[in-house]
Backbone bond lengths (Angstrom), bond angles and torsions (degrees), N, CA, C in turn:
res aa  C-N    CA-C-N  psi(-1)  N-CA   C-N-CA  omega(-1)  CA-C   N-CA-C  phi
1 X - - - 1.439 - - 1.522 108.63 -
2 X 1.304 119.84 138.50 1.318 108.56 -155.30 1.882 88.38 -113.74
3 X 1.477 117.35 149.46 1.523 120.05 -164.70 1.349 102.00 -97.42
4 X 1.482 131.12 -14.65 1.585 154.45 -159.98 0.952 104.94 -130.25
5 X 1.652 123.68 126.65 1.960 137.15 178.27 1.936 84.28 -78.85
6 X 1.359 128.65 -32.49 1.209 119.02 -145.57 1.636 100.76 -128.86
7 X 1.562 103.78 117.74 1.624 93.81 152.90 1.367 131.43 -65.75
8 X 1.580 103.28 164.55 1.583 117.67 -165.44 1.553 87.86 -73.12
9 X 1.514 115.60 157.72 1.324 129.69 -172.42 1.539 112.13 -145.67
10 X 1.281 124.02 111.49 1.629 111.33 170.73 1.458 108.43 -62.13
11 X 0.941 154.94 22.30 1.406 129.81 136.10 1.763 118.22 -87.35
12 X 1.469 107.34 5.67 1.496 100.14 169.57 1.761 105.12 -104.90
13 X 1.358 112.53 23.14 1.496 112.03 -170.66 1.686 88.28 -83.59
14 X 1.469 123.09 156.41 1.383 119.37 160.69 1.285 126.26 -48.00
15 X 1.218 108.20 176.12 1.468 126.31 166.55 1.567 111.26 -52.72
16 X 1.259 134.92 140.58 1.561 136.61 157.00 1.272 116.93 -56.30
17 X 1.710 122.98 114.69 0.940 108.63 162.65 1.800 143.16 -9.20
18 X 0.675 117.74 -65.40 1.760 153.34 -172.87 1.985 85.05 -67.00
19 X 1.358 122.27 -75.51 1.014 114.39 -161.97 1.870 107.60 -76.45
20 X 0.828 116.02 -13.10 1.782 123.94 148.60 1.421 130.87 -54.77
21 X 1.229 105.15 -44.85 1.668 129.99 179.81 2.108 93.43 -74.84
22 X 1.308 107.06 -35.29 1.523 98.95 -162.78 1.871 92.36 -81.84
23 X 1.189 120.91 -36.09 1.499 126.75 -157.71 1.598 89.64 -74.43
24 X 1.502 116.10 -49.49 1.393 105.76 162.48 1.364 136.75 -24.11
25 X 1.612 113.15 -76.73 1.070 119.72 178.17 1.727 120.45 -59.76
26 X 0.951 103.86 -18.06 1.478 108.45 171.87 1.952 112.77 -73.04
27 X 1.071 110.37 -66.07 1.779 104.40 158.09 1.296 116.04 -40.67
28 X 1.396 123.62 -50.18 1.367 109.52 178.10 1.792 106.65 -75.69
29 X 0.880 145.44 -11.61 1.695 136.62 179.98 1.998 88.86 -86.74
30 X 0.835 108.72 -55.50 1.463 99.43 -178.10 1.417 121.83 -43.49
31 X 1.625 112.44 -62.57 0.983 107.16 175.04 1.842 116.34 -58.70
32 X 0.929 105.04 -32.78 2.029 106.96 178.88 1.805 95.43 -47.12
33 X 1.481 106.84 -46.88 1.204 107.62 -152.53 1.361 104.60 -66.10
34 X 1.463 125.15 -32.38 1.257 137.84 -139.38 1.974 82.16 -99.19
35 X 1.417 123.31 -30.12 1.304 137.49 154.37 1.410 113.92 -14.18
36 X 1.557 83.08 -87.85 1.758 106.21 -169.82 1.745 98.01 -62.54
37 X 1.044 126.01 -28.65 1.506 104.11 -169.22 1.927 100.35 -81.85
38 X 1.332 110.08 -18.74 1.671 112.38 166.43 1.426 103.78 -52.10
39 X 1.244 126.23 -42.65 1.502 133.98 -149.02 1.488 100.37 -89.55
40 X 0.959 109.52 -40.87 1.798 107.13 -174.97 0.884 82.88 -82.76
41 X 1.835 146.91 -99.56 1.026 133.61 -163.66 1.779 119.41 -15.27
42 X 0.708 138.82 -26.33 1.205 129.15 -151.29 1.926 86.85 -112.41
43 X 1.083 116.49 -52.76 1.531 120.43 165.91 1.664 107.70 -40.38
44 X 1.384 101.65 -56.94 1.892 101.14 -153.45 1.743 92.12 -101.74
45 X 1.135 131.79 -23.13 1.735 118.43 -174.20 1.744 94.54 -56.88
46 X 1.358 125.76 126.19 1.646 134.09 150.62 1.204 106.85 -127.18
47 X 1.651 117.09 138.76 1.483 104.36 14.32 1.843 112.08 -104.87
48 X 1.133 135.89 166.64 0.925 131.93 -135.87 1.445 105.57 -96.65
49 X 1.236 148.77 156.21 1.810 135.47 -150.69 1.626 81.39 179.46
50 X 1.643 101.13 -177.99 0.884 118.18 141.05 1.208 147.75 -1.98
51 X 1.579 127.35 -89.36 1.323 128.61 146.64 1.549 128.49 -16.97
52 X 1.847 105.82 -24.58 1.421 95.00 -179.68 2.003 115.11 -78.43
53 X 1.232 87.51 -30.80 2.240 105.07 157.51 1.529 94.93 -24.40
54 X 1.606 95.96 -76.56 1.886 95.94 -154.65 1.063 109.54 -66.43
55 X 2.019 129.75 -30.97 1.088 114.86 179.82 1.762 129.33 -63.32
56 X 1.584 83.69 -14.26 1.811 100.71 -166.91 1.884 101.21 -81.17
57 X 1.827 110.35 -31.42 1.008 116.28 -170.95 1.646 114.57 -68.55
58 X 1.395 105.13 -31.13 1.582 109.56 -161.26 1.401 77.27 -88.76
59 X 1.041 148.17 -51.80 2.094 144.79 -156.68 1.896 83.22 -46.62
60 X 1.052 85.85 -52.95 2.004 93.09 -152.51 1.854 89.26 -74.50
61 X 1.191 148.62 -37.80 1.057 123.04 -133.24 1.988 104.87 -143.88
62 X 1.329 94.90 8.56 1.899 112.14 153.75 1.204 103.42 -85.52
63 X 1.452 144.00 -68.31 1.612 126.58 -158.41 1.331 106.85 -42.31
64 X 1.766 109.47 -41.93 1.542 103.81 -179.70 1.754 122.88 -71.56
65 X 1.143 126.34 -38.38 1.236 120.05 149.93 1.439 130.16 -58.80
66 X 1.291 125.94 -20.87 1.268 119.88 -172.00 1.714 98.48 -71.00
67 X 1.559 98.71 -53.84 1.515 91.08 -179.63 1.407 123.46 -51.94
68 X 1.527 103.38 -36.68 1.800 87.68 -174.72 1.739 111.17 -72.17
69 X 1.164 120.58 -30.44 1.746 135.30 152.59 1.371 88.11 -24.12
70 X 1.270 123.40 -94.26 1.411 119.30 -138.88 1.414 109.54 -73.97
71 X 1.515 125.17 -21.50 1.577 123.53 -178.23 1.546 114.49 -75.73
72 X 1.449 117.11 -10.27 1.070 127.23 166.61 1.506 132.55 -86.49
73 X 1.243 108.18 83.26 1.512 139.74 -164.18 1.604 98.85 -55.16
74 X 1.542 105.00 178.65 1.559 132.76 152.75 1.421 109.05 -45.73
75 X 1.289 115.02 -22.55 1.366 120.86 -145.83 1.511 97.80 -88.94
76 X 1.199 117.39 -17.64 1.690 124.25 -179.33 1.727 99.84 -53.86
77 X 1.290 104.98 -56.93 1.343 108.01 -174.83 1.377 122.71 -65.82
78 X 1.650 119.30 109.83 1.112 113.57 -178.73 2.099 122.87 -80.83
79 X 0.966 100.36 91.06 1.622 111.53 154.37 1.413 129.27 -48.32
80 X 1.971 105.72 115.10 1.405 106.49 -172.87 1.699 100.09 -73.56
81 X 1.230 110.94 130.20 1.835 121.47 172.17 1.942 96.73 -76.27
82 X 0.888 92.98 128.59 1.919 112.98 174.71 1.788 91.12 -113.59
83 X 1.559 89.83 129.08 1.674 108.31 175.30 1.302 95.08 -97.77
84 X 1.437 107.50 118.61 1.813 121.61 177.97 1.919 98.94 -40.76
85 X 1.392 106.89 -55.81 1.175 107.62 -162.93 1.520 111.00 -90.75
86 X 0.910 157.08 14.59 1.420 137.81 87.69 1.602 117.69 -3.42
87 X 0.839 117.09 -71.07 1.657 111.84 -171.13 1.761 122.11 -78.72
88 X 1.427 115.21 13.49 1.189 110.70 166.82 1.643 87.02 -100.84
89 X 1.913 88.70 147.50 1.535 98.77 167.14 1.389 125.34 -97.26
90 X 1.506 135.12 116.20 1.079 117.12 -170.81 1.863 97.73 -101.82
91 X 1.313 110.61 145.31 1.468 109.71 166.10 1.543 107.00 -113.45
92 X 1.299 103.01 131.57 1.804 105.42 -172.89 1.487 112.30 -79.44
93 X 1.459 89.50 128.73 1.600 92.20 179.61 2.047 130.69 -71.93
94 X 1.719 79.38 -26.24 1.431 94.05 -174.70 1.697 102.64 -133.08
95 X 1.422 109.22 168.57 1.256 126.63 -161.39 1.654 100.47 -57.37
96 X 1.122 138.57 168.49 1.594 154.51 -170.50 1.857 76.99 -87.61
97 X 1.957 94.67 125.25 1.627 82.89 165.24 1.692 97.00 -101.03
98 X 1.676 101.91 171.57 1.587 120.24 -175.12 1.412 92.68 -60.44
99 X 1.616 98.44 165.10 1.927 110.74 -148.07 1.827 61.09 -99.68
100 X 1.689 91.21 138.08 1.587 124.83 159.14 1.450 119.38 -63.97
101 X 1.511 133.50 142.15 1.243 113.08 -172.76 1.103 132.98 -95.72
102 X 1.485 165.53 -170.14 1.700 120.96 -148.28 1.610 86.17 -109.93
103 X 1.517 120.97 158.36 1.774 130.71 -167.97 1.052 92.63 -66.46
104 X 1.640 103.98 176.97 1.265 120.54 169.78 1.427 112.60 -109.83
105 X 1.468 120.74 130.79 1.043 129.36 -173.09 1.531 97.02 -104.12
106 X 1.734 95.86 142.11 1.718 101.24 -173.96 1.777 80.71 -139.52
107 X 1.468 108.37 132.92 1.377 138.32 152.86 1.177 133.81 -58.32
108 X 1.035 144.24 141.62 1.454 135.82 153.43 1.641 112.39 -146.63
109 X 1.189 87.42 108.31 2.106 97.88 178.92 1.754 93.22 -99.23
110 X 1.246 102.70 151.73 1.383 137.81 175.12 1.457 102.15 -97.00
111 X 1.645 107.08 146.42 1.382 110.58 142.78 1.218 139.67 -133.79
112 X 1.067 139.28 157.52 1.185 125.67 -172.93 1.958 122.66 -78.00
113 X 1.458 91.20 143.85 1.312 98.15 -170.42 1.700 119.52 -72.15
114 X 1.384 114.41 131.03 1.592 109.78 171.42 1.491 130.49 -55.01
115 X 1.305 106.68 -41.11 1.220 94.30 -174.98 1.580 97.26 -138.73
116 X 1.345 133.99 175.07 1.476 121.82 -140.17 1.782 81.63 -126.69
117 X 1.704 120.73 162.75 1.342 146.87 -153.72 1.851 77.67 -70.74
118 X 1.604 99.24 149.42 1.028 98.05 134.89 1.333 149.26 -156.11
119 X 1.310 144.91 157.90 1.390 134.88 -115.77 1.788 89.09 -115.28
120 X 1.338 121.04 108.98 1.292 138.02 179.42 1.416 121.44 -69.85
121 X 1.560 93.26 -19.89 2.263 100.42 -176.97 1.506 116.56 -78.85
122 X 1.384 124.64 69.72 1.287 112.42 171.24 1.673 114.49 -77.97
């Protein structure tokens, strides 16, 4: 009986590291960019009103969003994991055998030696 309508598929694997890190930096250069044009604007728009507030607000208050923008990965999105083996069907050929009883685990700790080898060939 299979627990999944759908096999696992590498195109539902995430994003590549590396190509995550690049999509990143690209939101964050945009937003910088979208920055600096707050900043001149806000320098060169006359005569000066209102609008110069928001231009002054986004100068001061994108670096801080940009970063949280860009630290926020693929990784936000949570992806259901499908266990390959889950979805093969096995049909049992023979009866369920009686549950085995659990091994025996045997230890062995070391200790350390007192006093060190010593070499008799002078």
């Amino acid at each position: 009986m299979k627990t999944s309508p759908r096999a696992q598929s590498a195109t539902s694997l995430p994003q590549a590291p590396r190509d995550d890190a690049g999509f990143r930096f690209a939101k964050y250069m945009v937003m910088m960019g979208i920055r600096i044009a707050c900043f001149a604007a806000m320098a060169l728009v006359t005569p000066y009103g209102w609008y110069t507030f928001v231009f002054a607000a986004g100068a001061i208050f994108l670096p801080y969003l940009a970063v949280i923008v860009a630290n926020v990965g693929q990784d936000a999105q949570v992806t259901e994991a499908v266990n390959p083996e889950r979805m093969i069907e096995a049909a049992p050929s023979t009866p369920a055998a009686p549950a085995t009883p659990a091994p025996t685990v045997i230890r062995i700790a070391e200790t350390p030696r007192l006093e060190q080898p010593r070499d008799d060939r002078s």
